[in-house]
C-alpha positions as CSV (number, residue, x, y, z in Angstrom):
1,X,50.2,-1.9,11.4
2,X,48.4,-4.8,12.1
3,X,48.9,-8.1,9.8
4,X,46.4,-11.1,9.5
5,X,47.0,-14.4,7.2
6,X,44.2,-14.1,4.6
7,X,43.3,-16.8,2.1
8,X,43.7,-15.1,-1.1
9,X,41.4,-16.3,-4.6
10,X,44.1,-18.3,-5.9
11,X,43.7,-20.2,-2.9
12,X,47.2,-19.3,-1.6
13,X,47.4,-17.9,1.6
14,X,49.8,-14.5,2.5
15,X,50.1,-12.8,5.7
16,X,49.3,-9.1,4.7
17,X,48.8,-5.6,6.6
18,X,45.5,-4.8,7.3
19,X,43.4,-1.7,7.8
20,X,40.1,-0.2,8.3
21,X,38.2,2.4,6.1
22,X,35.5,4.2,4.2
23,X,34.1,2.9,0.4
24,X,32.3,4.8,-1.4
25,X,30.1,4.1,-4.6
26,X,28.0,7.2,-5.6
27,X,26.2,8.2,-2.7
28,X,26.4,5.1,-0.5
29,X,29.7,5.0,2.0
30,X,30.5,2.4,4.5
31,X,33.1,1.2,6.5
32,X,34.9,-1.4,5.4
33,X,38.5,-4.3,6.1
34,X,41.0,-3.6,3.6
35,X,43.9,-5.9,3.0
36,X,47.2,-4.5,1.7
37,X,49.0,-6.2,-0.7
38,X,50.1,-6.5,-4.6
39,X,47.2,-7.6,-7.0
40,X,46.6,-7.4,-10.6
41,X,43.0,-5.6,-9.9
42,X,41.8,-4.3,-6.5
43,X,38.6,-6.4,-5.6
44,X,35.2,-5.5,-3.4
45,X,34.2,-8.2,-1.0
46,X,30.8,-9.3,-0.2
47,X,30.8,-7.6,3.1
48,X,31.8,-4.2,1.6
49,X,28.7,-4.2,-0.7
50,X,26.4,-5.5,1.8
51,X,27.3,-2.4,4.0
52,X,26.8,-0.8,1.2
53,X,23.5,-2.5,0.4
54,X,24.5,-3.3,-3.8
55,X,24.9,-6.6,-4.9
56,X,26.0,-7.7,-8.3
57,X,23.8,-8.4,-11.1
58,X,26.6,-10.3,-13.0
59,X,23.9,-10.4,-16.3
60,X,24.5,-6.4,-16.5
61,X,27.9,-6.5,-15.2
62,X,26.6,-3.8,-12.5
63,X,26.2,-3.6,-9.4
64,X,21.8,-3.4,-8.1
65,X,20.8,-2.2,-4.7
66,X,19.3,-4.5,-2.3
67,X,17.8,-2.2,-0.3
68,X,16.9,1.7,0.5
69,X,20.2,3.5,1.8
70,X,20.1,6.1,4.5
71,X,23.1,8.2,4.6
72,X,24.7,8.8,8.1
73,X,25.0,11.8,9.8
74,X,27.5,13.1,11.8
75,X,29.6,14.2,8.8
76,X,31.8,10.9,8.7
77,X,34.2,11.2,5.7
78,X,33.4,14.6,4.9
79,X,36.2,16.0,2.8
């Protein structure tokens, strides 16, 4: 498994394994980085919901979308 230094939110930096998968919020998938490694609460990143096309609306505490989503074909992450 690959490992990459990342720069975590507590501004500490840990060299953790990394890997590359599917999100999925309702209908919307995407491919997205993961980082593996012990939190307290798994976190989204940006990049994850702009694939996605959501952003947060942190006055709901929800997340809006930012633009029309197509779903893919091909049957990617059919299961």
């Amino acid at each position: 498994m690959v490992r990459e230094t990342v720069r975590l939110a507590t501004g500490r930096t840990a060299r953790l394994p990394m890997a590359v998968g599917l999100v999925r919020i309702d209908c919307r998938q995407a491919g997205a980085i993961f980082w593996i490694g012990p939190c307290d609460e798994p976190l989204l990143g940006a990049e994850a919901l702009e694939a996605l096309g959501l952003a947060l609306d942190p006055s709901r505490r929800r997340l809006r979308p930012t633009r029309p989503y197509a779903t893919r074909l091909g049957g990617v992450g059919r299961g």
